[in-house]
C-alpha positions in Angstrom: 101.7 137.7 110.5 100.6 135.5 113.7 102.6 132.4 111.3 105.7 134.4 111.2 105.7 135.5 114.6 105.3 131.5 115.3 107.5 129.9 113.1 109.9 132.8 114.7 109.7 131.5 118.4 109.4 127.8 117.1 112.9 128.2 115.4 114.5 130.3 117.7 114.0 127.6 120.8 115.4 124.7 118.7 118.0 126.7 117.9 118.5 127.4 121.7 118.7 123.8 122.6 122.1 122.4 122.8 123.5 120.7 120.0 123.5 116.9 120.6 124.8 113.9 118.4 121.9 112.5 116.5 122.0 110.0 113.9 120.4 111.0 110.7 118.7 108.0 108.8 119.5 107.7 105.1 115.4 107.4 104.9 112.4 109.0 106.4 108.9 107.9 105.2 106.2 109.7 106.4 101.8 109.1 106.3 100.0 112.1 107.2 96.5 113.3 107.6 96.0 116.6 105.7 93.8 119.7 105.8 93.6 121.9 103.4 91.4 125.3 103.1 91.3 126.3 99.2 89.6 128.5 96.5 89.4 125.2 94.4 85.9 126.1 93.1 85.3 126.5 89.4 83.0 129.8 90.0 86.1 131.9 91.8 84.3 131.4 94.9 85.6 131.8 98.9 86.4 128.9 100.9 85.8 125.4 102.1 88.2 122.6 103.2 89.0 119.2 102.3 90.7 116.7 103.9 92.5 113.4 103.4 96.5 112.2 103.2 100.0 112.5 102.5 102.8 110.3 101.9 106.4 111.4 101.6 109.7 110.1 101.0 112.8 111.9 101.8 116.7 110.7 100.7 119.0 112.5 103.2 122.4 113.4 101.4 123.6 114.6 104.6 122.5 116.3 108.4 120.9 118.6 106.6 120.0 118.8 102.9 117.0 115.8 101.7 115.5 115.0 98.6 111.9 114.6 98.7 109.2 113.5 97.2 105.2 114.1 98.4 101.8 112.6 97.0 98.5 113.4 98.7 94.7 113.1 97.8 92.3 115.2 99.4 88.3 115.2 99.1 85.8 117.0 99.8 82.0 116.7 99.7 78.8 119.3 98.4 81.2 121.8 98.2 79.7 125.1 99.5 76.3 123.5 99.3 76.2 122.9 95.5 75.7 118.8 95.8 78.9 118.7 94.0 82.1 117.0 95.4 85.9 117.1 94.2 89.0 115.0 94.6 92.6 116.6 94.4 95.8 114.4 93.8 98.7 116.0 94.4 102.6 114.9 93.5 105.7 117.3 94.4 109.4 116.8 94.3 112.1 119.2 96.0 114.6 120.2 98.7 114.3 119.9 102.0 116.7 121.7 104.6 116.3 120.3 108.2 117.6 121.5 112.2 119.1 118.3 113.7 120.3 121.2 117.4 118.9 117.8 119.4 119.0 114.6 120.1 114.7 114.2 119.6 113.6 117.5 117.7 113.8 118.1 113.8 112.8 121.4 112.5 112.5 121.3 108.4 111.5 123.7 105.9 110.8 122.4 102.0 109.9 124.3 98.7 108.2 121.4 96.8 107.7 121.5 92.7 105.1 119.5 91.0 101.3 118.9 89.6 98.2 118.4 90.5 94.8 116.8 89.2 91.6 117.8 89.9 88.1 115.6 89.5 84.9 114.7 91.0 81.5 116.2 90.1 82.4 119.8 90.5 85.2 119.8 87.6 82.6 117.2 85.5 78.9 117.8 86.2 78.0 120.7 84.3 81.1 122.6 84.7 83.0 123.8 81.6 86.5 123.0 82.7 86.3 118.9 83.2 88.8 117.4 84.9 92.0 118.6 84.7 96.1 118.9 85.6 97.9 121.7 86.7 100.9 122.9 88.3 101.6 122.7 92.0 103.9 124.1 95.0 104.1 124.0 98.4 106.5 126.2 100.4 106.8 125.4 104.0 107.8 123.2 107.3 107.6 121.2 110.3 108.8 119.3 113.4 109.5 115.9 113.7 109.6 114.8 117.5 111.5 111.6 117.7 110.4 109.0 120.1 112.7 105.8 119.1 115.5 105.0 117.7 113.4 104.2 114.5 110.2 106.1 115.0 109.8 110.2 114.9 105.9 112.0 115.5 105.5 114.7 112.8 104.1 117.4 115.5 103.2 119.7 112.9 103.5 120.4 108.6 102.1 123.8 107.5 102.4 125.0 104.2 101.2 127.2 101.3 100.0 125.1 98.7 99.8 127.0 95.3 97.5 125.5 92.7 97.0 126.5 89.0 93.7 125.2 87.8 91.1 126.9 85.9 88.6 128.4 88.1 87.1 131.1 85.3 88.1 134.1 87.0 92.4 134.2 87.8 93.1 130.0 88.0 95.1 130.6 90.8 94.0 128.9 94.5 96.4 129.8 97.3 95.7 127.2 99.6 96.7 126.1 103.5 97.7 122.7 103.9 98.4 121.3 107.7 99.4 117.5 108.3 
């Protein structure tokens, strides 16, 4: 609820601000640093997080509508204490829908479609599912703040990430990603 109530002032002041001519580049790239809290572990288990990157590239066919695409990989280490670690790779393609209301601020929102594999120890040493692939979403949005003509800040990208590999008890992880 507190994430509605956020992304609900968040949008309604850039949507405030006065609309302004900005140019929109045919291209954005963007390298993040990720976080993600998951459910990623085999035995069904409660949390732990993981961090590392994520690249995207997104085609804008106009102001407002973007094709992108997203890769990440994400570690973590002795997850929950079991001396075990795991690696997630992550590769998603979708729509993007972006607020260009001024000059410097870009609110987005994307619904991303793809896979995901999953390795390390935990999916390998002793566990019965090995490594594996598996389908992968993430539903969410951001603000790009830009500071040259050629360079934006990507304040903030939350999203759900949905995973689908096997856990032995519903193979389901609903995870929070933030770059």
């Amino acid at each position: 609820m507190r994430n509605l109530w956020l992304g609900t002032v968040l949008a309604t002041l850039v949507g405030a601000l006065p609309a302004a001519a900005q140019e929109t580049p045919k291209v954005e790239v963007s390298a993040n640093y990720s976080f993600i809290h998951t459910r990623l572990v085999p035995s069904g288990g409660c949390c732990f997080n993981m961090h590392g990157g994520s690249f995207s590239i997104a085609a804008n066919l106009n102001r407002t509508v973007s094709l992108v695409g997203d890769f990440g990989a994400y570690r973590a280490n002795n997850v929950k204490s079991s001396g075990f670690n795991l690696h997630v790779v992550t590769y998603m393609f979708g729509p993007r829908f972006s607020i260009r209301r001024h000059e410097s601020l870009t609110l987005f929102g994307q619904a991303l479609f793809g896979g995901g594999y999953a390795g390390g120890s935990l999916y390998s040493g002793g566990s019965p599912f090995g490594p594996q692939n598996s389908f992968a979403m993430a539903l969410g949005g951001g603000l790009d703040v830009k500071l040259h003509k050629h360079v934006a800040v990507r304040v903030v990208q939350a999203e759900w990430l949905f995973t689908k590999f096997a856990n032995g008890v519903n193979n389901r992880q609903n995870n929070l990603r933030l770059s």
